[in-house]
GUDO-589465 format. One line per 2 residues: for each residue x, z, y of N, C-alpha, C. Coordinates in steps of 0.05 Angstrom, whole numbers, plus 5000, padded with zeros to 4 digits. Atoms other than C-alpha are relative to their C-alpha. Layout:
N
X,Z,Y,X,Z,Y,X,Z,Y ~ ...
END
This chain:
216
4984,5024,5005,9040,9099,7375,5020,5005,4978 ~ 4980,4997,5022,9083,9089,7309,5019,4982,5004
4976,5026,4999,9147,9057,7304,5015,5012,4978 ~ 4981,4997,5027,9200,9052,7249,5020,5005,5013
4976,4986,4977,9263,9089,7267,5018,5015,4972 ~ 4977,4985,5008,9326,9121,7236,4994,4994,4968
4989,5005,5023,9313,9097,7161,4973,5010,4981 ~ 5027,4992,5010,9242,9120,7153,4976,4987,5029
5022,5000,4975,9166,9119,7204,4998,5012,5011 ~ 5019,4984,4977,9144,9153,7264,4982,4996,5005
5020,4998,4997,9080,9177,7267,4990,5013,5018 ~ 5016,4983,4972,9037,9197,7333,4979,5008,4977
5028,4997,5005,8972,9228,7306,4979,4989,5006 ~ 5020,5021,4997,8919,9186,7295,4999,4977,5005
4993,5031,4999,8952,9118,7307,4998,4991,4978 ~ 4993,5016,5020,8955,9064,7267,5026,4998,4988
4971,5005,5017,9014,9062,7217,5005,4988,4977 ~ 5000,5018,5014,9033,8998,7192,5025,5007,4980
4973,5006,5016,9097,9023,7153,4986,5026,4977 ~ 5017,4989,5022,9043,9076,7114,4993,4977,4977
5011,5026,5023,9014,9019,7089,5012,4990,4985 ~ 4975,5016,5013,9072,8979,7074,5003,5020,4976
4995,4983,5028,9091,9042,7022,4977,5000,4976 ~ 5020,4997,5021,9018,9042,6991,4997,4971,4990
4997,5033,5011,9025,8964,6979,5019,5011,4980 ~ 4980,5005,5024,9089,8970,6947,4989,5027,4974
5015,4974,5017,9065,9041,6909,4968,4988,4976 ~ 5024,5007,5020,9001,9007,6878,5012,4961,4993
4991,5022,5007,9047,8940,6866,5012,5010,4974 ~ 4990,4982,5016,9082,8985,6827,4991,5011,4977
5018,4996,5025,9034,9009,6790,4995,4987,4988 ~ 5008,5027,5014,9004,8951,6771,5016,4979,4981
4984,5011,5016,9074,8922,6751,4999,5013,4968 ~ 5001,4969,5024,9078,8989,6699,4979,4993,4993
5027,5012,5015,9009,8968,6677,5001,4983,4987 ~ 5001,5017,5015,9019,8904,6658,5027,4987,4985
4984,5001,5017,9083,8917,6623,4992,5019,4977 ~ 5002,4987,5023,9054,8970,6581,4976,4982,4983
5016,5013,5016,8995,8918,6561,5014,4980,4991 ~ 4984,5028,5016,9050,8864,6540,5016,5016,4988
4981,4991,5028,9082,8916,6499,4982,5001,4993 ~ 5028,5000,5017,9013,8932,6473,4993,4978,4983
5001,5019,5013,9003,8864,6450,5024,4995,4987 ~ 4985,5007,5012,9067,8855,6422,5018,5025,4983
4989,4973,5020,9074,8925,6386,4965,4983,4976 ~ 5019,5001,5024,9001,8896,6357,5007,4969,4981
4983,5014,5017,9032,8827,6340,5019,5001,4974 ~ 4979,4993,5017,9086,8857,6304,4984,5009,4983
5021,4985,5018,9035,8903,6266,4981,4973,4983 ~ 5017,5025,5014,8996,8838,6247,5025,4971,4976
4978,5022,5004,9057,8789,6228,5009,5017,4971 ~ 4988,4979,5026,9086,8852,6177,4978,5001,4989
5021,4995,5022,9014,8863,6147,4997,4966,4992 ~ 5000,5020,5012,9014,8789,6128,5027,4992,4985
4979,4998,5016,9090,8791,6107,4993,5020,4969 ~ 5011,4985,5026,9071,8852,6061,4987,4975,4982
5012,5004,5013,9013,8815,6034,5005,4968,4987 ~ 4980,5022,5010,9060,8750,6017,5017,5014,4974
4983,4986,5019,9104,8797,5985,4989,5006,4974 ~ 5016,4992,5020,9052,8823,5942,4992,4983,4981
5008,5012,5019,9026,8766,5924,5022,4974,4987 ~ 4968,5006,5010,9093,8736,5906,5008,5019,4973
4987,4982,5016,9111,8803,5863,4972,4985,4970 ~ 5016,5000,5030,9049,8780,5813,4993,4969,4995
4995,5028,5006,9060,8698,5806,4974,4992,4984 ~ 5016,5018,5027,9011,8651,5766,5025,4986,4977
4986,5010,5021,9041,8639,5702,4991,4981,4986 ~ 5018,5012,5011,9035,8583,5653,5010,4995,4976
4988,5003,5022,9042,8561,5585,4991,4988,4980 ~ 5001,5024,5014,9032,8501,5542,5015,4994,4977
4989,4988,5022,9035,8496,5469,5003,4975,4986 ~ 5023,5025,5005,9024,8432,5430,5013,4995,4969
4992,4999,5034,9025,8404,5348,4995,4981,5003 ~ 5009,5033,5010,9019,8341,5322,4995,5003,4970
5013,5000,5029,8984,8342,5255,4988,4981,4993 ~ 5013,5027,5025,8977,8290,5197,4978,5003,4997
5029,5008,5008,8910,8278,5203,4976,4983,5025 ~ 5017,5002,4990,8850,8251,5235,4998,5018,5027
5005,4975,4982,8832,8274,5305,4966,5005,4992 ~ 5023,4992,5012,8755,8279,5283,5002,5032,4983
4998,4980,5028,8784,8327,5221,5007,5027,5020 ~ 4985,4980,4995,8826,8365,5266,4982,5020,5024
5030,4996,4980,8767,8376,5321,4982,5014,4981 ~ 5009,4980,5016,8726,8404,5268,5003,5015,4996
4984,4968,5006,8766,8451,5242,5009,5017,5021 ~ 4984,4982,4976,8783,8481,5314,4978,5000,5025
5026,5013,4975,8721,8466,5352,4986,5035,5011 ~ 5015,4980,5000,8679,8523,5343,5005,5020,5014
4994,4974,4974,8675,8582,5399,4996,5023,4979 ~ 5005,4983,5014,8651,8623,5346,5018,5001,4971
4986,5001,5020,8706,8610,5298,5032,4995,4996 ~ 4965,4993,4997,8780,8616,5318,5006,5017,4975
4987,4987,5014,8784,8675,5275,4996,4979,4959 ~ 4993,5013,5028,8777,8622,5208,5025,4983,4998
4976,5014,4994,8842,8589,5233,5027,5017,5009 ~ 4987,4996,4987,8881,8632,5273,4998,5032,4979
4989,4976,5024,8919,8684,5229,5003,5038,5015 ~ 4991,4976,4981,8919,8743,5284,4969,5012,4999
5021,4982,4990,8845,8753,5287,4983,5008,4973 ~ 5024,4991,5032,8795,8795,5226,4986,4987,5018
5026,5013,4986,8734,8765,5276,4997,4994,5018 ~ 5016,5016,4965,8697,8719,5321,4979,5003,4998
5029,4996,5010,8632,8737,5331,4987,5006,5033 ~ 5018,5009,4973,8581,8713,5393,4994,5025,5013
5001,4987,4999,8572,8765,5429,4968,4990,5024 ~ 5011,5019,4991,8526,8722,5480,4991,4985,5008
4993,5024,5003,8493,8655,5483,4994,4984,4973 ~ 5012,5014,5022,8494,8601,5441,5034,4981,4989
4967,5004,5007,8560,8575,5404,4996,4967,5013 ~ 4995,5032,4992,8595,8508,5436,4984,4997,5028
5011,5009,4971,8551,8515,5500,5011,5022,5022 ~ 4991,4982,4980,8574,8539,5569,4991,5025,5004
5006,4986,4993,8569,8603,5582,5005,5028,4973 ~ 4991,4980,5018,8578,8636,5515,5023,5020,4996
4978,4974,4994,8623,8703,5508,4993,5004,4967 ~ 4994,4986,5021,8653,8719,5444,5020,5022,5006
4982,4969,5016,8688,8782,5415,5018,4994,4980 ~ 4971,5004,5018,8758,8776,5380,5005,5026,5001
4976,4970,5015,8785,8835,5336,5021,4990,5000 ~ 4982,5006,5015,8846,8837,5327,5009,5013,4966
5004,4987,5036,8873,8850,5248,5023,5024,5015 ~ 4975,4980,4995,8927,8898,5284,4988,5020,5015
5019,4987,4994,8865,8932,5317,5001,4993,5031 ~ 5009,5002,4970,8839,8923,5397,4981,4969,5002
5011,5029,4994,8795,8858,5422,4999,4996,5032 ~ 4999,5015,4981,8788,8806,5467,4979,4989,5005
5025,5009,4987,8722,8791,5505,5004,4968,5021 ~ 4998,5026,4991,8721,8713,5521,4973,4982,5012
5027,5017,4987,8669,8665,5562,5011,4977,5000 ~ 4982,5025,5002,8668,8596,5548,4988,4974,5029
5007,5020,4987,8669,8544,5609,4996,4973,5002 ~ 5012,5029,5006,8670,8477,5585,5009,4990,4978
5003,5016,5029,8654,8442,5527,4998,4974,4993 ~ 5000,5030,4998,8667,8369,5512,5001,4991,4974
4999,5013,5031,8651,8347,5441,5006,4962,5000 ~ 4988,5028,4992,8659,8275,5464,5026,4995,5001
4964,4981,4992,8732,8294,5493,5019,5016,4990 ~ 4990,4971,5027,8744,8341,5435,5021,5017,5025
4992,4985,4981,8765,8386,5493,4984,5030,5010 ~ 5020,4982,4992,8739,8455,5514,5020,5022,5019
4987,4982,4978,8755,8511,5571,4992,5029,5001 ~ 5017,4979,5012,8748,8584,5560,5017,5017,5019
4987,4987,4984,8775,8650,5605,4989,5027,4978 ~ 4997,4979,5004,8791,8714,5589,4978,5030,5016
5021,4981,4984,8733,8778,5606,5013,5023,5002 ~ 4984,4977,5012,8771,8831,5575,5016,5001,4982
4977,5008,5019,8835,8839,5536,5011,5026,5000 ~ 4979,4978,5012,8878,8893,5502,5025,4985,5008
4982,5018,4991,8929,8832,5524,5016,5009,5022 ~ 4998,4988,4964,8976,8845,5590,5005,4974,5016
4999,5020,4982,8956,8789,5628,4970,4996,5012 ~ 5021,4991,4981,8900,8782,5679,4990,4967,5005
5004,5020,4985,8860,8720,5715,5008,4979,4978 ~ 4995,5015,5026,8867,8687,5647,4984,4968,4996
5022,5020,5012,8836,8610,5633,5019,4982,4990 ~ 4982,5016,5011,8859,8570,5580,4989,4970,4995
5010,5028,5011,8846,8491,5551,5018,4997,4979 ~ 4990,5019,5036,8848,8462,5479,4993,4977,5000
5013,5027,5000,8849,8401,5476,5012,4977,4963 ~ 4990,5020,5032,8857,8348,5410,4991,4971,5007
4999,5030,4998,8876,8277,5422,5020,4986,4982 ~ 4990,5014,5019,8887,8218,5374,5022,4985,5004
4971,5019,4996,8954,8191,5366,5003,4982,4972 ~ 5002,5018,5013,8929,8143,5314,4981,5009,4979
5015,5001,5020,8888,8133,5251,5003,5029,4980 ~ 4990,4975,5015,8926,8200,5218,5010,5013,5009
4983,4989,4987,8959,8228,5270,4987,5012,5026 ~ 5014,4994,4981,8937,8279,5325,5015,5014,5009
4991,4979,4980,8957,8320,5383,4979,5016,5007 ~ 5014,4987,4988,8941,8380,5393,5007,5028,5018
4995,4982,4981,8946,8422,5458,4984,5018,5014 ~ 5018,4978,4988,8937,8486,5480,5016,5015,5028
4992,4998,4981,8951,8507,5545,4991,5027,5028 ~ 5016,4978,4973,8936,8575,5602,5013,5007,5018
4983,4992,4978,8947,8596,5668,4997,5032,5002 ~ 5014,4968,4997,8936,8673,5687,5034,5015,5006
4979,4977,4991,8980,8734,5711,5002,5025,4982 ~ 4998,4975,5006,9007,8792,5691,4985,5022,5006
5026,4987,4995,8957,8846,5685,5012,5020,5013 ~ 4989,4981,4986,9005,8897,5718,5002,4988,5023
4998,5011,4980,9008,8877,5786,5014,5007,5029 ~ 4977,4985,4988,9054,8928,5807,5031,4977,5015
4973,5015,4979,9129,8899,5857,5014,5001,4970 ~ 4984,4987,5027,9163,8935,5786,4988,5007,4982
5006,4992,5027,9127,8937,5729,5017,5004,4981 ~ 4974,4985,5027,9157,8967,5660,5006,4967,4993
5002,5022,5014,9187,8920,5610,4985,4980,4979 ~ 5015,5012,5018,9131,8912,5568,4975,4990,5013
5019,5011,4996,9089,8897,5618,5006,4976,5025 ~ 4989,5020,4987,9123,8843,5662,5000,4970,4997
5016,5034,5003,9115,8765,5677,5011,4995,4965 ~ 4989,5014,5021,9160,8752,5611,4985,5014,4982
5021,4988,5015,9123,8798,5568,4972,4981,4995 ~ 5018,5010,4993,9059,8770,5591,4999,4965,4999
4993,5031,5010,9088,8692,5581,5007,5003,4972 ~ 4995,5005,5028,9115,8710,5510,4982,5010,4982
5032,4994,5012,9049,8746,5487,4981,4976,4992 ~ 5013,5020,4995,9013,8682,5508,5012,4984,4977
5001,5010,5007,9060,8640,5474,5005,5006,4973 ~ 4994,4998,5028,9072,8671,5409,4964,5003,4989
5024,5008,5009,8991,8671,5408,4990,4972,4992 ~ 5014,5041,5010,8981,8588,5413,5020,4997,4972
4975,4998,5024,9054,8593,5363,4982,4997,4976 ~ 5004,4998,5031,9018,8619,5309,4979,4993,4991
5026,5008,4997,8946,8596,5326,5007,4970,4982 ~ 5000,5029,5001,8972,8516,5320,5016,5002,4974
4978,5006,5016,9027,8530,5270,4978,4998,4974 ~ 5022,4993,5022,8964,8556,5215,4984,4981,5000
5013,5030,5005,8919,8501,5237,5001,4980,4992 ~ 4981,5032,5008,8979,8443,5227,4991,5007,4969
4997,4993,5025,8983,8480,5156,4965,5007,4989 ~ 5031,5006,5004,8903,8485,5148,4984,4975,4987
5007,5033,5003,8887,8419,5157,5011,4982,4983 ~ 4990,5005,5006,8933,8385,5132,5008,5001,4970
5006,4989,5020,8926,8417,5064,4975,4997,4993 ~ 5023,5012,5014,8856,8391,5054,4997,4982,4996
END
């Protein structure tokens, strides 16, 4: 016979002892609590681990922005005239005072898909593919393959629209990143670098064309 007494159980041998039990209840309650506190830290040590690898990769893609940059002329002339003289995939470098050559690399000039080759006259090139072509639209869309340039994810649009019988607009315009993609890149290779590269390229591209044209 067992009975509970003085602050603990008494046990006969071989009886039943309900206050054993009672301890292995609470003892495997016990456990079980400890169990399912270490699997709700588990989940919330792996939460945390998930929430910071998506913070990081905000961060990151925060540290290397889409940049943009839009250039535009208006030149005394015809938009027909000015579309001609600027049309050609295979012929930037007869306008644009930065490049010795354009030359197909290839493809077929004016149709999708074509990839030219730009020297520069200061030496390195630029490997280009062209995406859309609108001779109707006098409009065309072209991206960057490869560049001595420091900017990355490169696609630009030219476009030439008439602002009357002698008078045209013409805009050039790209989005793309900095080709460093480092939190701290140097200074020569950083978003402003990589925006004033861009725009001192349309600068002197449109400035030679106004003065091109315009002169025939």
């Amino acid at each position: 016979m067992t009975q509970p007494g003085g602050g603990g159980c008494v046990t006969s041998t071989g009886a039943y002892n309900p206050c054993l039990e009672w301890l292995d209840y609470q003892r495997m309650e016990t456990m079980r609590m400890n169990s399912m506190k270490k699997m709700t830290a588990a989940k919330m040590l792996t939460a945390m681990a998930f929430t910071m690898s998506l913070l990081a990769s905000g961060f990151c893609a925060a540290a290397a922005p889409e940049l943009h940059v839009k250039k535009t002329m208006t030149i005394a002339a015809p938009a027909d005239k000015v579309w001609d003289a600027s049309k050609d995939f295979n012929g930037l470098s007869t306008w644009h005072p930065a490049l010795a050559s354009d030359e197909l690399q290839s493809g077929t000039n004016n149709t999708v898909g074509a990839v030219r080759l730009l020297t520069l006259k200061g030496g390195g090139t630029i490997k280009e593919k062209l995406l859309q072509f609108d001779q109707q639209g006098h409009r065309y869309r072209y991206a960057i393959i490869e560049s001595v340039l420091p900017v990355s994810h490169y696609s630009a649009t030219f476009v030439v629209t008439s602002l009357g019988a002698n008078k045209t607009l013409v805009t050039w315009s790209a989005k793309f990143k900095r080709k460093n993609s480092s939190d701290t890149p140097p200074d020569n290779e950083n978003d402003k670098t990589a925006t004033d590269t861009i725009e001192g390229v349309f600068k002197a591209g449109l400035d030679n064309l106004k003065k091109i044209v315009e002169a025939k």
